[in-house]
C-alpha positions as CSV (number, residue, x, y, z in Angstrom):
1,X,-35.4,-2.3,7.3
2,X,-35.9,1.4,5.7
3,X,-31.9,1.9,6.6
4,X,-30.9,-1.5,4.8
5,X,-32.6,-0.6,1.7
6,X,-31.4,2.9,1.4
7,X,-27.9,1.5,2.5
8,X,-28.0,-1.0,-0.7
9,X,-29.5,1.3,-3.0
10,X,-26.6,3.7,-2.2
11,X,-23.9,0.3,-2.4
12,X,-24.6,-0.5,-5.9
13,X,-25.0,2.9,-7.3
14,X,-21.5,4.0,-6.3
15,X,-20.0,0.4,-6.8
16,X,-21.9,0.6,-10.5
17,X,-20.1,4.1,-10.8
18,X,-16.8,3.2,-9.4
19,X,-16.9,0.2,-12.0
20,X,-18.3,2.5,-14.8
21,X,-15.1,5.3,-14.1
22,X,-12.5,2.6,-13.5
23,X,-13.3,1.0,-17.4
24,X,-14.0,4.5,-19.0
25,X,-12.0,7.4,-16.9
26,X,-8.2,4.9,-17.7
27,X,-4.9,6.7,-17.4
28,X,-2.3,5.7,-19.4
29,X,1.1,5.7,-18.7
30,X,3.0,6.8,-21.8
31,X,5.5,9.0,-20.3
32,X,9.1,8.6,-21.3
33,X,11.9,9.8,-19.0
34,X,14.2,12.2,-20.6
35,X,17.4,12.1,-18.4
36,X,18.6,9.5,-15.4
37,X,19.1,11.7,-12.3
38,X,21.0,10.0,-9.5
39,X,18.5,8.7,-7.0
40,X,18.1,7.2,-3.2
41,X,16.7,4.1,-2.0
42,X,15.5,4.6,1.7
43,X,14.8,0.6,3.5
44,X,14.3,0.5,7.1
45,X,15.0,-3.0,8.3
46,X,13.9,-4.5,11.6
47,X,14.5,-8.1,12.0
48,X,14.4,-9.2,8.8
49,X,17.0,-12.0,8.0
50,X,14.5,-13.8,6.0
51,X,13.5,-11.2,4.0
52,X,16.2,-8.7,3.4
53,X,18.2,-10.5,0.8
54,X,15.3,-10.6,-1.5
55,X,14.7,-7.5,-1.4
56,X,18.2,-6.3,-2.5
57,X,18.7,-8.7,-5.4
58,X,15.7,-6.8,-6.8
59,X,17.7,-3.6,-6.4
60,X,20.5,-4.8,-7.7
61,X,18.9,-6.1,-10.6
62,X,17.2,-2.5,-11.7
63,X,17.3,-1.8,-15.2
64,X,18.6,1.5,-14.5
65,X,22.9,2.7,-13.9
66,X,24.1,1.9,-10.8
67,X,26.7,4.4,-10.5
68,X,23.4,6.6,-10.0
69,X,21.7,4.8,-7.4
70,X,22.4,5.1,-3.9
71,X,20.9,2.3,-1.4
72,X,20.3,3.7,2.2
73,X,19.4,0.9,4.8
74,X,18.4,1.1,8.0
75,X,18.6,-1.3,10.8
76,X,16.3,-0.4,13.3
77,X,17.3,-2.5,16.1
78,X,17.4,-5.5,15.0
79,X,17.7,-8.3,17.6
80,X,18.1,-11.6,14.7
81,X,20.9,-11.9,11.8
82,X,19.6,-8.9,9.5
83,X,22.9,-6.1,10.0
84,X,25.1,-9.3,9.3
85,X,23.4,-10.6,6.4
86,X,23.2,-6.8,4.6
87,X,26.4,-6.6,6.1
88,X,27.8,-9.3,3.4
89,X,25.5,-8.5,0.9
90,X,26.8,-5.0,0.3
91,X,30.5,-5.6,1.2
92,X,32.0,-5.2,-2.1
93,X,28.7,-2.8,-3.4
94,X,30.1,0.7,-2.8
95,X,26.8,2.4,-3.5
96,X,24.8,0.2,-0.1
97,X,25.8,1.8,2.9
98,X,23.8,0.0,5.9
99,X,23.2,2.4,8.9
100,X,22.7,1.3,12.9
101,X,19.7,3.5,13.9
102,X,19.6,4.7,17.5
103,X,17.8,7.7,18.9
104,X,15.0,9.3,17.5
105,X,14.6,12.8,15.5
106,X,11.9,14.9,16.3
107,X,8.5,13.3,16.7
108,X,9.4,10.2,14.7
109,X,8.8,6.5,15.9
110,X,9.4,3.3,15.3
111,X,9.4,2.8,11.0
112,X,9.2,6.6,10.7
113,X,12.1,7.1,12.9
114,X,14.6,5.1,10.4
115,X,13.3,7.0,7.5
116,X,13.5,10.1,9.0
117,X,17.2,9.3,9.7
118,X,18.2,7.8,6.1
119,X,17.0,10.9,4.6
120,X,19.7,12.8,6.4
121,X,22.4,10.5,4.9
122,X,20.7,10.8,1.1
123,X,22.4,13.1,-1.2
124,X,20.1,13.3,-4.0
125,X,16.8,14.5,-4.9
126,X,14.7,11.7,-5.1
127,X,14.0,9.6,-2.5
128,X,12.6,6.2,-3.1
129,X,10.6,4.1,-0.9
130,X,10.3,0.5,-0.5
131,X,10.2,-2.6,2.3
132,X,12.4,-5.2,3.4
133,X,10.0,-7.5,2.0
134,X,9.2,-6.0,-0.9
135,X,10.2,-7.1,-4.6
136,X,10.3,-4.4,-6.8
137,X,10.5,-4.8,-10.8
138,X,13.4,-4.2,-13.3
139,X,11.6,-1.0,-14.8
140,X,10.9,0.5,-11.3
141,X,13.0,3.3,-11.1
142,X,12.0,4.6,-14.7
143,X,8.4,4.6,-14.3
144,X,7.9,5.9,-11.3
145,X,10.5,8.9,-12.2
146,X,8.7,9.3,-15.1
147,X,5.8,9.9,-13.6
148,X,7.6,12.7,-10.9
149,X,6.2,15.7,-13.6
150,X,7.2,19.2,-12.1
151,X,4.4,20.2,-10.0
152,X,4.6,16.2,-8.5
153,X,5.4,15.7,-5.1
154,X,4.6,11.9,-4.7
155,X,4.3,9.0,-6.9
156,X,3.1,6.0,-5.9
157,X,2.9,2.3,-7.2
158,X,1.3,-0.5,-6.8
159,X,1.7,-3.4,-4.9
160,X,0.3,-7.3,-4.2
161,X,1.2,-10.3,-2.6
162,X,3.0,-13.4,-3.5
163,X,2.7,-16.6,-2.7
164,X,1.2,-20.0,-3.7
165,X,-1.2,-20.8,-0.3
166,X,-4.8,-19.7,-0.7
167,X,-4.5,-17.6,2.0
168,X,-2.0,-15.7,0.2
169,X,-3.4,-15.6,-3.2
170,X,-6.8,-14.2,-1.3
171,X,-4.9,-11.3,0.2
172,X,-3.1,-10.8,-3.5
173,X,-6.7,-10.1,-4.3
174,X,-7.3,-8.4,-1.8
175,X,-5.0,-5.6,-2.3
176,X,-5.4,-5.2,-5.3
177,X,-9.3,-4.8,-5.3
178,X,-8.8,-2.3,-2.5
179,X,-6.1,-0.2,-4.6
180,X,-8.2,-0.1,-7.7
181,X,-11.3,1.4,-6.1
182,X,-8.4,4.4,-4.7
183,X,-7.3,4.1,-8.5
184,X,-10.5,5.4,-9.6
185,X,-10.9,8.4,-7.5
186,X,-7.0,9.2,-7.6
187,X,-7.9,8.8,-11.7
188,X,-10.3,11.9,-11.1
189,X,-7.3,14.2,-9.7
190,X,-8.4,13.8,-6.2
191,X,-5.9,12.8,-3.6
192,X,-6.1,9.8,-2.1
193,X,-3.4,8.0,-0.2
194,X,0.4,6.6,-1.2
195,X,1.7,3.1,-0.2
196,X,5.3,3.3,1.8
197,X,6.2,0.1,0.2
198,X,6.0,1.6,-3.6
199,X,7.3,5.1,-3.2
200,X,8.4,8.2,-4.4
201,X,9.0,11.5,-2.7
202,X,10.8,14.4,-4.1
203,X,13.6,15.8,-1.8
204,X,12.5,19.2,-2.0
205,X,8.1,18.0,-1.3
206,X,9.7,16.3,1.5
207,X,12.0,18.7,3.0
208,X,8.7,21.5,2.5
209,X,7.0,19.8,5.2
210,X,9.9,18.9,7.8
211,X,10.3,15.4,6.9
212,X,9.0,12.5,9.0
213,X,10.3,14.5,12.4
214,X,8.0,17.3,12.1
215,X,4.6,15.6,11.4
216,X,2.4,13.9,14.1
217,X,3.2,10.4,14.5
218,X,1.3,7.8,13.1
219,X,1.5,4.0,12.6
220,X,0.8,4.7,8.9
221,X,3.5,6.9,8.5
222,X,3.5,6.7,4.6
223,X,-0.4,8.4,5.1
224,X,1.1,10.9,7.2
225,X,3.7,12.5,5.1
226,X,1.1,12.0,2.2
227,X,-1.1,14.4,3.6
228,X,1.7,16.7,4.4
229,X,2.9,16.7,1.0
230,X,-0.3,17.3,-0.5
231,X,-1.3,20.3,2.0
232,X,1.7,21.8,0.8
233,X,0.4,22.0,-3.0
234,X,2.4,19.7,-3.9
235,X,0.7,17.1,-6.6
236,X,0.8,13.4,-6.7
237,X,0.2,10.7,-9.2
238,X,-1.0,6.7,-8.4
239,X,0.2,4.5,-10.7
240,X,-1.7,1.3,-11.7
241,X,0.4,-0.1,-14.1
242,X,2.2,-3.6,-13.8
243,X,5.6,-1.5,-14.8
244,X,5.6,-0.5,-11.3
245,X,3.8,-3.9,-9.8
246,X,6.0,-4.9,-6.8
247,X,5.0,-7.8,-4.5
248,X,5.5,-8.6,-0.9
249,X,4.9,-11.2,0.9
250,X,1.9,-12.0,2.8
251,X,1.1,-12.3,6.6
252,X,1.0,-15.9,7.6
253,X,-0.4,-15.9,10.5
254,X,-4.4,-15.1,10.8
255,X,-3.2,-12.9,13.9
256,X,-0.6,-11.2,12.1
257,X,-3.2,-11.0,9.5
258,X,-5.7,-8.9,12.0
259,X,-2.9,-6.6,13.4
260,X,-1.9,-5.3,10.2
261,X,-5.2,-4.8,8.9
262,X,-6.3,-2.9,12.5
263,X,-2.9,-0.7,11.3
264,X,-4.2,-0.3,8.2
265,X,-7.6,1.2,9.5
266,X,-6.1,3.2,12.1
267,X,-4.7,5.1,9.2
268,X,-7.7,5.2,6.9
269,X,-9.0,7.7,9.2
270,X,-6.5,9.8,7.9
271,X,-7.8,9.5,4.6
272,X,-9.9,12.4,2.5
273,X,-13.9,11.9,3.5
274,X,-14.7,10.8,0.1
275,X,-12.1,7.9,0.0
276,X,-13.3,7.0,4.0
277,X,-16.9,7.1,2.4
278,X,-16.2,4.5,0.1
279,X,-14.2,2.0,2.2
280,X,-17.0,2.2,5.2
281,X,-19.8,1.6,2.6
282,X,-17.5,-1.6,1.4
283,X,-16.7,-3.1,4.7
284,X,-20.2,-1.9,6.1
285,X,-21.8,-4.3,3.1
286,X,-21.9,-7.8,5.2
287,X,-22.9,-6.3,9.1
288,X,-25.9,-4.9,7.1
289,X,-26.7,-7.7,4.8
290,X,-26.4,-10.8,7.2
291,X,-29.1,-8.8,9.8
292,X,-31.3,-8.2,6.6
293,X,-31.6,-11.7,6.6
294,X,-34.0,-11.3,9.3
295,X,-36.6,-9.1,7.6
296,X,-36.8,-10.2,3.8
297,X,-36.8,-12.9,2.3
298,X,-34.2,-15.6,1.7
299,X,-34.4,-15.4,-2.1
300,X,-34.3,-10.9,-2.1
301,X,-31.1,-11.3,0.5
302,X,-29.7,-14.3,-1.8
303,X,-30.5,-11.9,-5.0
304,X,-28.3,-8.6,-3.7
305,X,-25.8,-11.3,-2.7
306,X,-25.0,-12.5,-5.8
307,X,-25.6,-8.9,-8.0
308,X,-22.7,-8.3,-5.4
309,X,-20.5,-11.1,-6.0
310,X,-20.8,-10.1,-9.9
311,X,-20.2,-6.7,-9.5
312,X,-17.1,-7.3,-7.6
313,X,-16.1,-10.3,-9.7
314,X,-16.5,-7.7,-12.9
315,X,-13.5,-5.2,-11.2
316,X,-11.4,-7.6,-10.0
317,X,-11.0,-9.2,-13.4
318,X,-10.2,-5.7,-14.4
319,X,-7.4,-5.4,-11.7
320,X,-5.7,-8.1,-12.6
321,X,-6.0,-7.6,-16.3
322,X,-4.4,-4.4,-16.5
323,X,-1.4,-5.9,-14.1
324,X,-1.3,-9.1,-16.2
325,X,-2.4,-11.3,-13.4
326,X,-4.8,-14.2,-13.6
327,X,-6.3,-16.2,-10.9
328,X,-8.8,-18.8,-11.3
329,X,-12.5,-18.8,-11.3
330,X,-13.1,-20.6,-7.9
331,X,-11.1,-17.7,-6.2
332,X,-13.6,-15.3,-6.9
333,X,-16.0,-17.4,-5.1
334,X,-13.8,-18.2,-2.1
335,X,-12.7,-14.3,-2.0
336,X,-16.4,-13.6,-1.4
337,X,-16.1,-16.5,1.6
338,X,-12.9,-14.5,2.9
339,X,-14.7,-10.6,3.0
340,X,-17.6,-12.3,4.8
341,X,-15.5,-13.6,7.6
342,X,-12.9,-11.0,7.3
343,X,-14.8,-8.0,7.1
344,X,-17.4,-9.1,10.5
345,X,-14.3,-10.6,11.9
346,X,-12.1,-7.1,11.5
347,X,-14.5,-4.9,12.8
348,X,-14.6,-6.7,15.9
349,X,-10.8,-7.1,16.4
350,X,-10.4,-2.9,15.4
351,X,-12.7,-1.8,18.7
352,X,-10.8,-4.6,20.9
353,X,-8.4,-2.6,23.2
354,X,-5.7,-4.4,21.8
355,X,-2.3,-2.3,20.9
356,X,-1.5,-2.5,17.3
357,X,1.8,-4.9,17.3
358,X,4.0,-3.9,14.3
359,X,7.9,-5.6,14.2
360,X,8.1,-6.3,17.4
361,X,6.7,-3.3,19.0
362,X,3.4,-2.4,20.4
363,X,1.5,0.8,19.2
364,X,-1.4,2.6,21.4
């Protein structure tokens, strides 16, 4: 009973902070780039025929020259349509070149594998990062380079998902919730992670720590070189801004759903202690609160329910402001429904000895 109270007391006064710094401590992205430096786009592409294609209309549809962008993609095995479909996309688009992957460099596996390889084959000095996926917006290129200030190593965007289900829309949210609580600390100048779907590395921040060959492997590989990157001295900068919104698509299956989440917190154990702090208090909120039920009163545990529901309600109407999103006002309610059952059901499915299953493959 003591531990639930002190547990709630210290919920609300960092969710009441994080909202606090997230309204007053705002970056703004004013930055203008000066020149257009010829740049890389790095995809690794495993069985993705449904996907690809709209993923590379969005390149090709960058507001920015494309006698300067180069378009590096990597077919990592693919056992369905995906070489032949890039294939005929980039047949007459001298600036794609499509590469077979086989082998593997170093101590890279799997997605980090394929990057590692495409970055021997770019020839400029900044090496962008996206999904097969992934749609990534007309300005994408410009704001995120101009963003890349000397002393940067990594820029990251920001990413949702798209799609009209519910299930969809409540993993849009989703996303975007989590990202803005990282905004807020990232907003304070303290590291915090990068997203390999929305990326930007600098040749030479990238080369400093061995590329993806020379670090430890990791089913987050995007975390991984992060932390490299940043070890090196090398500064970042997180971007929330909706000139760098892209949008992927969701999982659609509830399993597919639970295997990329356990991914995702394999790797939040890579993250800084502060940032690991913040993300157990959130996910920690319902196992505590639906036992408390037991020793107070329906109308107290009712009470921090809903100061809850308001206080989250509050930032993701923030969120979505600032990206030019809207959802409706029953989907705040239902996204409540969805981190009750997602957040009990998750934390069950992570200590399961299941592998992680990630395109095809199966991760210890």
């Amino acid at each position: 009973m003591i531990l639930s109270v002190a547990y709630f007391i210290l919920y609300f006064l960092l969710f009441m902070a994080l909202l606090a710094l997230f309204v007053l401590n705002r970056k703004h992205y004013t930055s203008q780039l000066t020149e257009q430096p010829r740049i890389s786009i790095l995809i690794a592409a495993r069985n993705e025929e449904h996907t690809i294609l709209r993923c590379l209309h969005a390149i090709e549809h960058l507001e920015y020259p494309k006698e300067k962008i180069e378009v590096l993609i990597g077919d990592d095995d693919s056992t369905d349509d995906t070489q032949a479909i890039v294939a005929e996309f980039i047949r007459d688009k001298p600036n794609y070149t499509c590469i077979t992957v086989s082998g593997t460099l170093g101590k890279a596996r799997g997605k980090a594998n394929v990057l590692a390889q495409l970055a021997k084959y770019a020839t400029t000095d900044y090496y962008f990062y996206t999904d097969a996926d992934i749609v990534v917006p007309p300005n994408w290129i410009q704001a995120m380079l101009s963003e890349m200030k000397p002393e940067v190593g990594v820029v990251t965007g920001i990413t949702t998902i798209q799609g009209n289900t519910t299930f969809a829309r409540l993993q849009a949210i989703d996303w975007l919730y989590a990202l803005g609580l990282m905004q807020v600390v990232s907003d304070m100048n303290l590291p915090v992670s990068t997203m390999g779907n929305n990326m930007l590395l600098r040749r030479q921040a990238y080369e400093a720590v061995g590329g993806f060959e020379s670090i430890k492997f990791s089913v987050t590989e995007d975390i991984a070189i992060f932390n490299e990157v940043i070890r090196k001295g090398w500064g970042f900068r997180n971007v929330y801004d909706r000139s760098i919104l892209a949008r992927s698509l969701p999982a659609v299956t509830f399993s597919g759903f639970l295997h990329q989440r356990k991914r995702w917190m394999r790797g939040s154990m890579h993250l800084p202690f502060y940032m690991a702090v913040i993300l157990i208090l959130h996910s920690a909120y319902y196992p505590v609160l639906l036992p408390f039920f037991a020793y107070t009163s329906i109308s107290t545990a009712v009470s921090i329910f809903l100061f809850k529901l308001v206080l989250q309600s509050m930032y993701i109407a923030i969120c979505m402001r600032r990206l030019g999103e809207r959802v409706p006002w029953w989907l705040y309610i239902l996204f409540e429904v969805y981190m009750v059952i997602g957040s009990v059901i998750l934390i069950i499915f992570f200590f399961l000895p299941h592998k992680i299953r990630w395109k095809g493959r199966q991760y210890a």
